[in-house]
N, C-alpha and C positions, 0 to 999 in steps of 0.2 A: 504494500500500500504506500503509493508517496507523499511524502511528509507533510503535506496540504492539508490530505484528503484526510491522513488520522490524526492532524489538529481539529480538522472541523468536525470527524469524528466525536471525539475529545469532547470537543464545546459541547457538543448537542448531549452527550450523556450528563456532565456536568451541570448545565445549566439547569436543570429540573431538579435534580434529584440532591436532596440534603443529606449529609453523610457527618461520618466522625474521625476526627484524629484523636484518638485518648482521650480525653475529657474535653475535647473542641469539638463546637458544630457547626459546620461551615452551610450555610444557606447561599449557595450561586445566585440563584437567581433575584435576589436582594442584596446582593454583595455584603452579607454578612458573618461574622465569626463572634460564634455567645459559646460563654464560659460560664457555669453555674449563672449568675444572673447581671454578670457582666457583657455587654454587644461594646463590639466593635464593627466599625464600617471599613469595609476593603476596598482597596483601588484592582482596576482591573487588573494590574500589572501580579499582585498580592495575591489574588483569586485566582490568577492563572499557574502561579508557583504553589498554591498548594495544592489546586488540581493536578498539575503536570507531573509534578515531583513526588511530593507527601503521599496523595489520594493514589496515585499510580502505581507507586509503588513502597507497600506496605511494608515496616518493617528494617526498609534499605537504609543506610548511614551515610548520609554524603561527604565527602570532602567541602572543604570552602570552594578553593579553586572550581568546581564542579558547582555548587550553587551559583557562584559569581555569574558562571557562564553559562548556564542556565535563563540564571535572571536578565541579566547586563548582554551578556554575546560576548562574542571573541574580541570584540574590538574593544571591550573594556578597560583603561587604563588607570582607574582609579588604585587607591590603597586596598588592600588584602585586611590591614588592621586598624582597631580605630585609636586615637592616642587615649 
């Protein structure tokens, strides 16, 4: 499947259906994440990283480097660490 087709994949399951990371529950289609009875509001950028990565793939450990480029892309030139 090319890389498009199982992003847009992706979105469409994502967007409807509410789900959980450990005691987070991410509402896509509100761009939400509530915590016992704490919400926060997500940017799409936010909502796409924890669909793509977290939701995706259950369990996995990322590297920083690997999130960076994930989130940001290759072209990223920022710092790695924060001071």
């Amino acid at each position: 499947m090319p890389c498009c087709a199982a992003a847009c994949w992706r979105r469409r399951i994502f967007r409807d259906a509410e789900f959980k990371i450990g005691t987070v529950t991410i509402i896509p289609a509100k761009f939400v994440l509530r915590r016992d009875k704490h919400v926060e509001n997500l940017t799409v950028k936010e909502l796409n990283s924890c669909c793509n990565l977290f939701h995706a793939h259950p369990g996995v450990v990322f590297a920083r480097d690997r999130l960076l480029n994930e989130v940001w892309g290759y072209n990223y030139y920022g710092t790695t660490r924060t001071p």
